[in-house]
N, C-alpha and C positions, 0 to 999 in steps of 0.2 A: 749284933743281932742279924745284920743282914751281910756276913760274910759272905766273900769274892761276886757279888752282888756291885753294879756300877748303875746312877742313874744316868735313862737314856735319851730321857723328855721330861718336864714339868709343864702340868697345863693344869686353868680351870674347869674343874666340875667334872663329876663321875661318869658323867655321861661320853664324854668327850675322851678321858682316859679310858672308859671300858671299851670304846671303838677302838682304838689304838691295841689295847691288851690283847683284844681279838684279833686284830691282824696278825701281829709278830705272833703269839699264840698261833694261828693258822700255816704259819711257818716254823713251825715246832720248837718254839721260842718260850721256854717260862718268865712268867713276867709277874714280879709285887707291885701292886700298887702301896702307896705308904701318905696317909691323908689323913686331917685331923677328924674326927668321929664325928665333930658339932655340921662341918660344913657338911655333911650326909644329912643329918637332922632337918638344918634350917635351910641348907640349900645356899647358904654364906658363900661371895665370890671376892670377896672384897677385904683390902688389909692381907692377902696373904694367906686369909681363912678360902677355903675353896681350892688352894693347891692341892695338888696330887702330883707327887711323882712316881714315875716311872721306874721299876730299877727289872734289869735283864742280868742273866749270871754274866762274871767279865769274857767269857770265850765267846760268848753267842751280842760283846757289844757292838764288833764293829759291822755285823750282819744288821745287825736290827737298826744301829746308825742310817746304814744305807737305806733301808725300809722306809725311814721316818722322812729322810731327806725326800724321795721322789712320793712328792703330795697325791697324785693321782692314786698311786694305792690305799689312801686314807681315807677319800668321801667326805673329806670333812666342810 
């Protein structure tokens, strides 16, 4: 489904991954997020429900690696 596609972060909660999306996003970075539907519903963080991952195509991973690693560009 998600060929030459690598994840590049897992984190909890949509809110937390769409900040991230938007960064690398802002470095002309495409980005899937790929999360179970219920955790958007209930807002579930727990058990595993509430993951979201992260995936960037594989050419654009080791840029966005470096992106994720220096926290300051994050605001999180």
């Amino acid at each position: 489904m998600y060929k030459n596609w690598k994840i590049v972060h897992i984190t909890n909660g949509l809110p937390r991954a769409n900040i991230i999306k938007t960064r690398l996003e802002s470095e002309g970075i495409d980005v899937q997020l790929v999360y179970e539907a219920i955790s958007e519903i209930f807002g579930l963080t727990a058990n595993g429900l509430g993951e979201v991952k992260i995936l960037v195509k594989e050419k654009d991973f080791n840029i966005a690696k470096k992106i994720l690693n220096n926290k300051s560009n994050l605001n999180l």
